[in-house]
Structure formats: C-alpha cells, structure tokens
KEKE-3310 file (N, C-alpha, C; in steps of 0.2 Angstrom, whole numbers, plus 5000, padded with zeros to 4 digits):
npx = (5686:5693:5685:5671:5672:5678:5664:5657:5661:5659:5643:5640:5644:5635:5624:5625:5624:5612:5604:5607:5601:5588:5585:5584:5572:5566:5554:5542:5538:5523:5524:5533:5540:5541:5550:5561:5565:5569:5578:5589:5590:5594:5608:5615:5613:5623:5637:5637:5640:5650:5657:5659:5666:5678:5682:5681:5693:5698:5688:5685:5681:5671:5673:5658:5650:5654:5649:5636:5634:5638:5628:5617:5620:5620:5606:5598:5603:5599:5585:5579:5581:5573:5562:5559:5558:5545:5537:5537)
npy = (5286:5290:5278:5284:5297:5287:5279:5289:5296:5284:5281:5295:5292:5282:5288:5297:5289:5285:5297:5299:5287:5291:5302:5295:5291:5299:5304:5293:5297:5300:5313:5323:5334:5337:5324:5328:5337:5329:5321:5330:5337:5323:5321:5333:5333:5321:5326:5336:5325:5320:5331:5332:5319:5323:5335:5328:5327:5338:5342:5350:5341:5332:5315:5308:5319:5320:5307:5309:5320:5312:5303:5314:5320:5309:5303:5317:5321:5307:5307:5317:5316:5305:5310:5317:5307:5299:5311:5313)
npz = (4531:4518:4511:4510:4501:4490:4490:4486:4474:4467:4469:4463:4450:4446:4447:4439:4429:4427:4426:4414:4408:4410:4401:4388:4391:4389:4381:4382:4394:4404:4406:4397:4399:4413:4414:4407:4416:4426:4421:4420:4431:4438:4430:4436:4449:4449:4445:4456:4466:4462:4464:4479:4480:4477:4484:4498:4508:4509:4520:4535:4549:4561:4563:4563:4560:4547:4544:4543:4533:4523:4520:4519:4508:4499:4503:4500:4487:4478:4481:4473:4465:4461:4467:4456:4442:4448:4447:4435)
capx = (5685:5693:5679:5666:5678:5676:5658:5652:5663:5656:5638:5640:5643:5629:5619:5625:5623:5604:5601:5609:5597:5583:5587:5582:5566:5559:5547:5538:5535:5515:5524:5539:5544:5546:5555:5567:5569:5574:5585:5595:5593:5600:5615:5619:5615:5627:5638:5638:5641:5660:5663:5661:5670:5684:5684:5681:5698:5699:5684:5687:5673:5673:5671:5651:5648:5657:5646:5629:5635:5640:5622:5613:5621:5618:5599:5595:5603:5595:5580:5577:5583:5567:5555:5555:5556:5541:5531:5535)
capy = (5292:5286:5273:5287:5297:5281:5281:5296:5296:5279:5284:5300:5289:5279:5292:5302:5284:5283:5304:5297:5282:5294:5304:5292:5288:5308:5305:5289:5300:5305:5322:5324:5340:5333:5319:5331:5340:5322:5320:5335:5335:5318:5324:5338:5332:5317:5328:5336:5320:5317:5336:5331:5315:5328:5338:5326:5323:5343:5343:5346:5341:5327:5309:5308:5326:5318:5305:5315:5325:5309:5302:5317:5321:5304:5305:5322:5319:5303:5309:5324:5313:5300:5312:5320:5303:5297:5313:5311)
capz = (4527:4512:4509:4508:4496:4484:4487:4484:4466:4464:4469:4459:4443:4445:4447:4431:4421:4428:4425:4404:4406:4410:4395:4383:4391:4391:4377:4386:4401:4404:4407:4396:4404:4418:4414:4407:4423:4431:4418:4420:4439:4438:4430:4438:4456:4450:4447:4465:4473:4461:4468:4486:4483:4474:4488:4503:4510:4511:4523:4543:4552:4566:4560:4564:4554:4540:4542:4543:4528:4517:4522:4518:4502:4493:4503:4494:4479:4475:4482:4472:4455:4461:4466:4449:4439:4451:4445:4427)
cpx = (5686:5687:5671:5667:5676:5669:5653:5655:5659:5647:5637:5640:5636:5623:5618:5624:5615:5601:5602:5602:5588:5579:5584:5574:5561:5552:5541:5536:5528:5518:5531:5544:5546:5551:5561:5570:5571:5578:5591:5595:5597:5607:5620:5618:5620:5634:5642:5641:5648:5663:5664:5663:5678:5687:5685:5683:5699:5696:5686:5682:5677:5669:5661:5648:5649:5652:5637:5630:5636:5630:5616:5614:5619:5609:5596:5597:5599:5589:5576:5575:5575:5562:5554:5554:5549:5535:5530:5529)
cpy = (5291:5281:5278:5292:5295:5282:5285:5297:5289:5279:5290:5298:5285:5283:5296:5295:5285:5289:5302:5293:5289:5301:5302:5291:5295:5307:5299:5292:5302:5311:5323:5328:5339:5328:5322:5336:5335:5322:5323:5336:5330:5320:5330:5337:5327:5319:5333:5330:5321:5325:5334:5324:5318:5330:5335:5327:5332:5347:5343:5347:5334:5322:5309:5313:5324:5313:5306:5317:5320:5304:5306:5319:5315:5304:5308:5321:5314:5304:5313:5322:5309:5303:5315:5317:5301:5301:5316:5307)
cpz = (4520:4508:4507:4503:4488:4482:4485:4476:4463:4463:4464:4452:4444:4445:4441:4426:4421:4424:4415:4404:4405:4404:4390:4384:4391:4389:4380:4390:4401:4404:4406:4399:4410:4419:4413:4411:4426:4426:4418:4425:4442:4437:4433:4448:4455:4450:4450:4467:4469:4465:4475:4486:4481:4481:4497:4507:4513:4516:4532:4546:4557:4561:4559:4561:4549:4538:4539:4536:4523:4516:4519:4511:4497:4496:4497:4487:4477:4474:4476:4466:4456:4460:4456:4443:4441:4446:4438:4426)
residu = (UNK:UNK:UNK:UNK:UNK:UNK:UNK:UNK:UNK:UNK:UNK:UNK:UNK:UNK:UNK:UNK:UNK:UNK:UNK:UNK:UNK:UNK:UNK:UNK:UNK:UNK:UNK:UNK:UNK:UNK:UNK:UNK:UNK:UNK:UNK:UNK:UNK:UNK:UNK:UNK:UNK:UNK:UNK:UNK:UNK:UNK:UNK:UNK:UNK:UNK:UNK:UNK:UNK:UNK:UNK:UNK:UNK:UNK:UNK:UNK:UNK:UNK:UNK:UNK:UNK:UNK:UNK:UNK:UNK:UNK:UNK:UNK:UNK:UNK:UNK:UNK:UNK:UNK:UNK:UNK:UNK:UNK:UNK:UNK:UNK:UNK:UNK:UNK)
# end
C-alpha cells in the first residue's frame, strides 16, 4: 500500500513536469487551443494524482479496490492528458 502512496506522488510529478513541458510547446500545436487544454489538464490532473497519494493511507477499502482505484486513477489521468495532446 505504501508503494503505491510513492507512486501515485511520483507519477503525479511526472505528469505535472510533462503538463509544464507541454506548455512551452502550445504555439507549435496545429490547434493551439487545444494544446492549451492539454497543458492545463496535464496540470491539474497531475495534481490529482499527489492528492490521492496525500490522502492514500486514509483510504479504507480492501487491498484489490485499492488496487483498481490506483490503476484507474493513473489510467484516466494520463489518458485524458494524451488524448488532448494527440488532438492538438
């Protein structure tokens, strides 16, 4: 449980450096506007993820929910940050 804690903070930063990296690149985008909804999704689903490694430990659910839920949080969020670099 610990281990996933870490990587959801560790995850969460990589994703808030990526949503900065994609920041700089707005103006290159065929479709700036959207690259600045990835940019700012990126950051703010990243985040999410350091809240849910903040509050992980305060979560009571069974092992295998915890697992599902740490699964589907980095899933969606990464997801969400791709698709709307993709349709930059």
């Amino acid at each position: 449980m610990a281990d996933m804690k870490n990587n959801l903070l560790i995850y969460g930063m990589v994703l808030f450096l990526l949503g900065l990296l994609n920041g700089i690149a707005v103006p290159y985008f065929e479709n700036p506007r959207m690259g600045l909804s990835a940019h700012l999704a990126g950051v703010q689903n990243a985040l999410v993820l350091i809240a849910f490694g903040l509050i992980w430990k305060y979560i009571a659910l069974s092992e295998s929910l915890l697992r599902w839920c740490y699964r589907f949080s980095l899933y969606g969020m990464y997801s969400i940050w791709l698709s709307l670099v993709l349709a930059a």
